[in-house]
BADRENVEX-856841 format. One record per residue: residue number from 0; residue in three letters; x, y, z of N, C-alpha, C, O in turn. Coordinates in steps of 0.02 Angstrom, whole numbers. Example, Ala and Ser with C-alpha at 12.3 -4.5 7.8 and 13.67 -1.06 7.14 Angstrom:
REM residues 2
  num  residu    n.c1    n.c2    n.c3   ca.c1   ca.c2   ca.c3    c.c1    c.c2    c.c3    o.c1    o.c2    o.c3
    0     ALA     660    -284     390     615    -225     390     660    -165     390     712    -166     423
    1     SER     642    -112     354     684     -53     357     645       2     394     670      57     402
This chain:
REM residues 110
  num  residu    n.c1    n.c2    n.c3   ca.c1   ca.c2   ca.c3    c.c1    c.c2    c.c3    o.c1    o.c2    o.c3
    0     UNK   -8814    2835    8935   -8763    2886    8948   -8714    2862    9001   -8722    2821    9046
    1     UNK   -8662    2898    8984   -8612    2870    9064   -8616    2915    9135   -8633    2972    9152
    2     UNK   -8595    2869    9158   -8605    2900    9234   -8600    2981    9250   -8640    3012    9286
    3     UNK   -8527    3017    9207   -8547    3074    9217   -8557    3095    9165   -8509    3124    9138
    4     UNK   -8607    3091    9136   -8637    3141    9098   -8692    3158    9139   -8702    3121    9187
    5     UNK   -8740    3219    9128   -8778    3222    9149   -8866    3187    9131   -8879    3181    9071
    6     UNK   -8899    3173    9160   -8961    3130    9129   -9014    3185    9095   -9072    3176    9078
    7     UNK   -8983    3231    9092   -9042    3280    9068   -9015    3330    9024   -8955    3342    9029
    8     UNK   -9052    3364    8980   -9002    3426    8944   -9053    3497    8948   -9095    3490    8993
    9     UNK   -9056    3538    8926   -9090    3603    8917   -9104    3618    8864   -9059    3642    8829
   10     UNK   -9163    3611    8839   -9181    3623    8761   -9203    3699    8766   -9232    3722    8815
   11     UNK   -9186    3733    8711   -9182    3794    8670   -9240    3856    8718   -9224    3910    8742
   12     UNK   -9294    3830    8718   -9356    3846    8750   -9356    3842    8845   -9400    3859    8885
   13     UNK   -9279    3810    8858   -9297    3819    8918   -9309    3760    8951   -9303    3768    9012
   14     UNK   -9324    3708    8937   -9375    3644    8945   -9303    3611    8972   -9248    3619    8946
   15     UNK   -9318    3576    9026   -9269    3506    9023   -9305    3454    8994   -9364    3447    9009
   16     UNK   -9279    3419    8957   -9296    3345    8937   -9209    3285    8965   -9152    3301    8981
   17     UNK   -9240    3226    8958   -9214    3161    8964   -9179    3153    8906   -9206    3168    8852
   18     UNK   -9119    3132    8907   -9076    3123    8828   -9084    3040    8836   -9082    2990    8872
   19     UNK   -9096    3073    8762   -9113    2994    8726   -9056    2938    8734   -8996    2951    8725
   20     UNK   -9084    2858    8758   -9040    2828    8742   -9037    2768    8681   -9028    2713    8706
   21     UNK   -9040    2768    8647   -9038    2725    8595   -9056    2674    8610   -9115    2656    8611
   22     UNK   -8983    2624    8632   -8967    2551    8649   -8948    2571    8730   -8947    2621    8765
   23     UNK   -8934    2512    8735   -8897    2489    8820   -8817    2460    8784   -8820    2445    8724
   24     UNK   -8783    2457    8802   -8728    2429    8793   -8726    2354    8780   -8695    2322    8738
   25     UNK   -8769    2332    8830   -8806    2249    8821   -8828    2227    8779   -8821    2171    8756
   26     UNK   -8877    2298    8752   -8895    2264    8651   -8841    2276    8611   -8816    2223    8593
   27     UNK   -8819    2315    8595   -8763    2334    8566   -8716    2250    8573   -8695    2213    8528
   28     UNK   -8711    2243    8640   -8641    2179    8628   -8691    2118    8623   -8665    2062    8622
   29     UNK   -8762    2122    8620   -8803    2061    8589   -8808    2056    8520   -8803    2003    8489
   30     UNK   -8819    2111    8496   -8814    2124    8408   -8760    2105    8375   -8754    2071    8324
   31     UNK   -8703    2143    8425   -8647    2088    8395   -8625    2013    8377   -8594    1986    8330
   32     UNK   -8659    1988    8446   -8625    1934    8465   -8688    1873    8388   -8668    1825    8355
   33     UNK   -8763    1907    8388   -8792    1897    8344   -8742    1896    8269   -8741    1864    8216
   34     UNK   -8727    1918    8282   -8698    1932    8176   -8628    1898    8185   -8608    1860    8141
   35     UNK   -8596    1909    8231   -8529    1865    8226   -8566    1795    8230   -8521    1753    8226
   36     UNK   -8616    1769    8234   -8635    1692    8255   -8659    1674    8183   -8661    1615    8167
   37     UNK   -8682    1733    8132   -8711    1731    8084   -8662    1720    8038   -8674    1684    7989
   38     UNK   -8579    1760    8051   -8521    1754    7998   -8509    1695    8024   -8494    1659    7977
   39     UNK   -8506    1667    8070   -8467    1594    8087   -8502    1546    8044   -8479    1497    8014
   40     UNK   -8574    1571    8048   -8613    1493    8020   -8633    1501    7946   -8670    1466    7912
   41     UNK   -8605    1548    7933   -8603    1582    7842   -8674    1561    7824   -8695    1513    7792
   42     UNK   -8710    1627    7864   -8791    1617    7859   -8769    1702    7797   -8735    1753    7805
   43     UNK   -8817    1669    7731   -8820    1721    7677   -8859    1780    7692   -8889    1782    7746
   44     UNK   -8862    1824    7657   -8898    1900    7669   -8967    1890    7669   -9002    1930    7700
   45     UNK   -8997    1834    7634   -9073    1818    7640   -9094    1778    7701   -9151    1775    7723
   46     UNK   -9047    1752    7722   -9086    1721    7798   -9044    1763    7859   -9045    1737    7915
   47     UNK   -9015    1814    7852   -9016    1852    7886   -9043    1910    7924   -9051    1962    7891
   48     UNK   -9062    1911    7994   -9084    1943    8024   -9097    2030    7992   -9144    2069    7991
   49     UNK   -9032    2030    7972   -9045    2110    7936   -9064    2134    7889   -9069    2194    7876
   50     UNK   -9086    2053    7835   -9124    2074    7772   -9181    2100    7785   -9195    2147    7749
   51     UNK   -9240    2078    7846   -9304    2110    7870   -9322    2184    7889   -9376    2213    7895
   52     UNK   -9234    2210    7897   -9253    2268    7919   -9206    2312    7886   -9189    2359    7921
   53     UNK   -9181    2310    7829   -9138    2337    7756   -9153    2402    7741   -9114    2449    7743
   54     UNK   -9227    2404    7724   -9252    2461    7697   -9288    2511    7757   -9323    2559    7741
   55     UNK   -9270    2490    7836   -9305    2528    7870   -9279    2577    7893   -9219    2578    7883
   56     UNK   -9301    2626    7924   -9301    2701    7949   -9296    2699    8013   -9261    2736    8047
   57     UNK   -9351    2632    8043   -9337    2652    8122   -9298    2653    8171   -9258    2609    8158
   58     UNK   -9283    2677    8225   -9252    2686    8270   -9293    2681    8361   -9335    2717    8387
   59     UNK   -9258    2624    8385   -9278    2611    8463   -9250    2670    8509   -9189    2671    8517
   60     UNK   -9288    2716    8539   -9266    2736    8592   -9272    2744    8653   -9311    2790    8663
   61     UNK   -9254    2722    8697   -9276    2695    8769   -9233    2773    8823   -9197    2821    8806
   62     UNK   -9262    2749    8896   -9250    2785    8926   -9276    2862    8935   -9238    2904    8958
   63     UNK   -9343    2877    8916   -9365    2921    8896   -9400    2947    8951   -9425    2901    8983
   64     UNK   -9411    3003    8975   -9456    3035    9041   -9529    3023    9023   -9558    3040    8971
   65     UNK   -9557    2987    9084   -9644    2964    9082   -9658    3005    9058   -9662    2997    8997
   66     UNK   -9673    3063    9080   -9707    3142    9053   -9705    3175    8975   -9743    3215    8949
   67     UNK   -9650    3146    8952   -9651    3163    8868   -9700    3143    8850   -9725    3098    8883
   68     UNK   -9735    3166    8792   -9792    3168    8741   -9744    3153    8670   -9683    3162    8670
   69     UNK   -9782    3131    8613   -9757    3103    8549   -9722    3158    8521   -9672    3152    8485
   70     UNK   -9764    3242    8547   -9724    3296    8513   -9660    3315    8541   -9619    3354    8517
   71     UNK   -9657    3283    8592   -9590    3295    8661   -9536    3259    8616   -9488    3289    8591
   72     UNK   -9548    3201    8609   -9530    3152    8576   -9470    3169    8470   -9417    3157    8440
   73     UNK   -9538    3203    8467   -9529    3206    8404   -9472    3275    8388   -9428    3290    8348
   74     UNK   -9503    3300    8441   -9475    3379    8439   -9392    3365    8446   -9347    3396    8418
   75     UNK   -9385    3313    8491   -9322    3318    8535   -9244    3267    8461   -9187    3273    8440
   76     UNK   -9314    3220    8456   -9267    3168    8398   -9248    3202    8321   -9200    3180    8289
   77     UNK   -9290    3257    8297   -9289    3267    8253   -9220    3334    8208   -9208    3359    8153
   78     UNK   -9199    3335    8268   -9109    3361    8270   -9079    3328    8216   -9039    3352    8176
   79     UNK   -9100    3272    8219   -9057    3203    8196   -9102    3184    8109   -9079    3137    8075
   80     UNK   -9141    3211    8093   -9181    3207    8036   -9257    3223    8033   -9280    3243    8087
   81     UNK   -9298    3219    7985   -9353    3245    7983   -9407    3163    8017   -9416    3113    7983
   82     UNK   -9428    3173    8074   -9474    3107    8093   -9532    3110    8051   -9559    3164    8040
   83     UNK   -9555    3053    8026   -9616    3039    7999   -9680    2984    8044   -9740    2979    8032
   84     UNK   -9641    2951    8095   -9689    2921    8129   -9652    2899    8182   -9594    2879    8178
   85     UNK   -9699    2903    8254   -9667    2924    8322   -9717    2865    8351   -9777    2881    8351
   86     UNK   -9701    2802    8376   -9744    2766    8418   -9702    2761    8492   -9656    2724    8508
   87     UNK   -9739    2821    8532   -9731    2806    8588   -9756    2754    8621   -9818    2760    8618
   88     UNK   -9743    2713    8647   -9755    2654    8692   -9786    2663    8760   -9756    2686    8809
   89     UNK   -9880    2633    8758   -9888    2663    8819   -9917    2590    8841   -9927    2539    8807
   90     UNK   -9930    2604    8925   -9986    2549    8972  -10037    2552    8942  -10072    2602    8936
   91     UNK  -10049    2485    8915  -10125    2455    8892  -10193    2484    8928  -10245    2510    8909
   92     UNK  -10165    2464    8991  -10247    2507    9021  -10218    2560    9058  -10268    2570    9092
   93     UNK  -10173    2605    9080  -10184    2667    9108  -10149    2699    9067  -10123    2748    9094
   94     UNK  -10133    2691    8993  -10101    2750    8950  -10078    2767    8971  -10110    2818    8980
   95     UNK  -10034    2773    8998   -9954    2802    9016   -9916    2781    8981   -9932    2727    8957
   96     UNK   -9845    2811    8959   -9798    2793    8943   -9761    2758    8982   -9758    2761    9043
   97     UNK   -9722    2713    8934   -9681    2648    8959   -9597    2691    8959   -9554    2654    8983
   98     UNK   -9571    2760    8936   -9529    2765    8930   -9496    2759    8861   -9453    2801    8849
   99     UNK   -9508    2716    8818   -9470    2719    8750   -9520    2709    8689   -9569    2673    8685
  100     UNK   -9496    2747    8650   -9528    2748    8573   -9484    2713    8515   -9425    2698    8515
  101     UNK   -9534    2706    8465   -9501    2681    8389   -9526    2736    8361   -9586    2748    8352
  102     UNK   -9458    2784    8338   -9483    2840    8275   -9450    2797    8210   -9410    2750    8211
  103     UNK   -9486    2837    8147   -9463    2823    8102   -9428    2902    8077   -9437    2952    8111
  104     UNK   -9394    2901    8023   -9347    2927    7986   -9389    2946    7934   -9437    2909    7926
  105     UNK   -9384    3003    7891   -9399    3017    7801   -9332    2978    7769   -9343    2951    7714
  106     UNK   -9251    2972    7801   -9230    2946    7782   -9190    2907    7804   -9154    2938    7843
  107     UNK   -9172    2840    7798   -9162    2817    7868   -9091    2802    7855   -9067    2747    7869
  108     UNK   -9039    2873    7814   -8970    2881    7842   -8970    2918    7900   -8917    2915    7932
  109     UNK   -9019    2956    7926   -9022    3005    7991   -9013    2960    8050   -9013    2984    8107
């Protein structure tokens, strides 16, 4: 988010949650800089990075409040389409969350 926006919003129920951030700006201009390197070197659609992930649904979202749970998670993303699978990302040995999940989509125009 940008500076002024606010880092938090008010969901329906009252609840503050953390708004999702997708990307960083940094991936965003790495992804680019990825695929413009890919049109320069006229790498085809099969050895391209984005044939592996063509048919997928998921979505990275980082920046997420420790304290969310998968339903926090799911509840909050699913504005945006119906989630079918929510891997929150936690510490190996003290289960905590790391902050960002991979949900998936039912359809992954959402």
């Amino acid at each position: 988010p940008r500076e002024t926006e606010p880092k938090t919003r008010t969901a329906g129920g009252g609840g503050t949650y953390p708004r999702p951030v997708c990307f960083s700006m940094n991936v965003i201009r790495e992804i680019q800089r990825i695929n413009e390197r890919e049109l320069e070197e006229g790498i085809q659609e099969e050895g391209s990075w984005h044939q592996k992930y063509r048919d997928s649904a998921y979505v990275f979202v980082g920046g997420l409040d420790y304290d969310l749970t998968e339903g926090d998670v799911i509840t909050i993303m699913s504005q945006y389409g119906e989630v079918v699978d929510c891997n929150l990302v936690r510490d190996k040995e003290k289960g905590t969350s790391r902050g960002f999940a991979f949900i998936a989509y039912e359809d992954q125009r959402s």
